[in-house]
N, C-alpha and C positions, 0 to 999 in steps of 0.2 A: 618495817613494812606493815605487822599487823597491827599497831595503834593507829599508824597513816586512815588503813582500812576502816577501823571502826569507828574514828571522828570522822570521817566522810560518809560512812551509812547512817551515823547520828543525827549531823548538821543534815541530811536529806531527807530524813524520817520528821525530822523539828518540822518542816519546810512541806514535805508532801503531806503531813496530818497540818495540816495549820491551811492549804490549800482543799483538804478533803471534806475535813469538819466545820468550816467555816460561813456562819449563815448567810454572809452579805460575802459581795464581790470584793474582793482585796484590790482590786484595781478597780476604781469608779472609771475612768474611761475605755475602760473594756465594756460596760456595759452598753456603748455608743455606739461601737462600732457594730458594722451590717453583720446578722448572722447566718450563717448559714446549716442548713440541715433542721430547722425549726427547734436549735437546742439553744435554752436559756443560758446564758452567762454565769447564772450560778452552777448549774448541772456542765456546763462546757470547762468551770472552775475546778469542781468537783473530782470530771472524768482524768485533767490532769494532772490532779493530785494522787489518782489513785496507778496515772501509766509511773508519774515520777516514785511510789514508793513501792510500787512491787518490783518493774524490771531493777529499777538501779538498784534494790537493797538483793536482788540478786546479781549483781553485777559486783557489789561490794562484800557479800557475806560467803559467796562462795570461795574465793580464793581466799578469805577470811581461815576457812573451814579448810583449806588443801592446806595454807602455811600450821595454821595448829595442831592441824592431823599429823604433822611431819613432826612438829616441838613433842607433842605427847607421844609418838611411836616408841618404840624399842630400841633402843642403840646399843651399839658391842660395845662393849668395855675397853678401855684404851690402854695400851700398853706398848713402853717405849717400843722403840724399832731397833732391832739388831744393826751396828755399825760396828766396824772396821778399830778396834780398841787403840790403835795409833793416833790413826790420822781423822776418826770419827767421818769416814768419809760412807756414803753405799754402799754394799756390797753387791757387785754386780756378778760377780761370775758363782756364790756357795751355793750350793745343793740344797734345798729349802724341802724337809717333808713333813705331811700333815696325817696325824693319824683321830680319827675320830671315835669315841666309843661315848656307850649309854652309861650313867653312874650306875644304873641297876645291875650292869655286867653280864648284860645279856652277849655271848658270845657270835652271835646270828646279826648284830647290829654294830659291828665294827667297819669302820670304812676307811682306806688310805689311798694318799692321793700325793703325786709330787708337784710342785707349786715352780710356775717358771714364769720367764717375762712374757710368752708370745701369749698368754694367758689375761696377763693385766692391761687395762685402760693405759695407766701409765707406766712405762717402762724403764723407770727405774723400781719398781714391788713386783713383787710376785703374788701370782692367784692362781690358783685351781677352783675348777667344777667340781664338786662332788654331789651327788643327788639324795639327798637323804630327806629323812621324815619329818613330822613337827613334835617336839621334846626338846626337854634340854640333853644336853651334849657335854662332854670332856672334850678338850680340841688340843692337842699334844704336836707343838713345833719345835721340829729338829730343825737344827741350822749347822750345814758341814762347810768348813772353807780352809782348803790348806788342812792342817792336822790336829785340826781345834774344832768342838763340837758345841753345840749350847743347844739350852734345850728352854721349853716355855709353857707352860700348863696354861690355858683361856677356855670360863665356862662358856657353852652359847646356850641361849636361847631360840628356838624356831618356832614362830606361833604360824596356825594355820594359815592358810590363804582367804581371803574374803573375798566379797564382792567388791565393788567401791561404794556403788548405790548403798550398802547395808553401813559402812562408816560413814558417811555423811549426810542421811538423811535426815536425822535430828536438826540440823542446819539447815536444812529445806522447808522445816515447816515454816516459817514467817511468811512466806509470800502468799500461802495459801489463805494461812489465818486472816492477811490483811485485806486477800480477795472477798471474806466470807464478811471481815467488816463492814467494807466497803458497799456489799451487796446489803447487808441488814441497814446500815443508815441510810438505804438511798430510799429502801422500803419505809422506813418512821420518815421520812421526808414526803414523800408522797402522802404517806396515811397523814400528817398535817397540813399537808396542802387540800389535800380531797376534804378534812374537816373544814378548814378555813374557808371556802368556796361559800359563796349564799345560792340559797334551794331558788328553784327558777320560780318558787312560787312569792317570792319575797319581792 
């Protein structure tokens, strides 16, 4: 999805500056037909070059920016899933606990929690809530079923919570920058048309 994303904000950006910048009309028969509003064909050229490269490259860069925000985030570390040593099947009915502590050993920062299915999305895992802070963590998985026990050490990581606006705004400046172009060439466009012009005394 995100290479789809960026040759289409490409191929639009090629296309909206090439309509933006462009001193003659790209279509001669546009300049024939009636206008309305007293706006030149070039300047009407112009204005649509600039609606196609700011909405659309926010149209394309934003979910650009939500798919990579998710590739670049933090992921848990993957580790097999406790099955059934027979039949490698689920285990639906073991007692599943999780005990949490800080590497620092602070005894005030311990937290345990039993993990069950009405807990999880899907119901065949198990999940618990526990409410804890941002740090890294020891995550200690007991697993009880019948009179067999296993156990599972997994570090986590918890980074703070943000804003969204404060992750993605870096991704937001093009539109702004292409507004600000947009406005500066429209002004050297004028300022050579106002030179161009003969003095009424001529």
């Amino acid at each position: 999805m995100l290479p789809y994303l960026i040759l289409a904000d490409l191929q639009n950006t090629i296309f909206s500056a090439l309509f933006t910048f462009s001193e003659r009309v790209i279509y001669p028969f546009y300049a024939t037909v009636p206008r309305l509003g007293g706006v030149t064909p070039l300047d009407d050229q112009v204005a649509a070059g600039a609606i196609m490269w700011v909405p659309g490259s926010i149209a394309f860069l934003v979910p650009a920016a939500l798919i990579m925000t998710g590739f670049l985030g933090p992921r848990l570390p993957t580790e097999p899933a406790w099955q059934q040593d027979r039949t490698g099947a689920p285990m639906l009915d073991g007692l599943v606990k999780l005990r949490l502590t800080s590497p620092s050993g602070d005894a005030d920062r311990v937290f345990e929690a039993t993990a069950t299915h009405d807990a999880a999305t899907n119901k065949l895992l198990y999940a618990a809530w526990i409410d804890v802070g941002a740090g890294h963590w020891d995550v200690r998985v007991v697993v009880q079923h019948g009179g067999e026990t296993a156990r599972g050490d997994v570090p986590l990581t918890i980074v703070p919570a943000t804003m969204p606006l404060a992750d993605y705004w870096p991704h937001l400046l093009l539109p702004p920058i292409a507004i600000v172009v947009f406005v500066l060439y429209q002004c050297l466009v004028e300022s050579r048309r106002s030179l161009a012009r003969p003095s009424p005394g001529c």
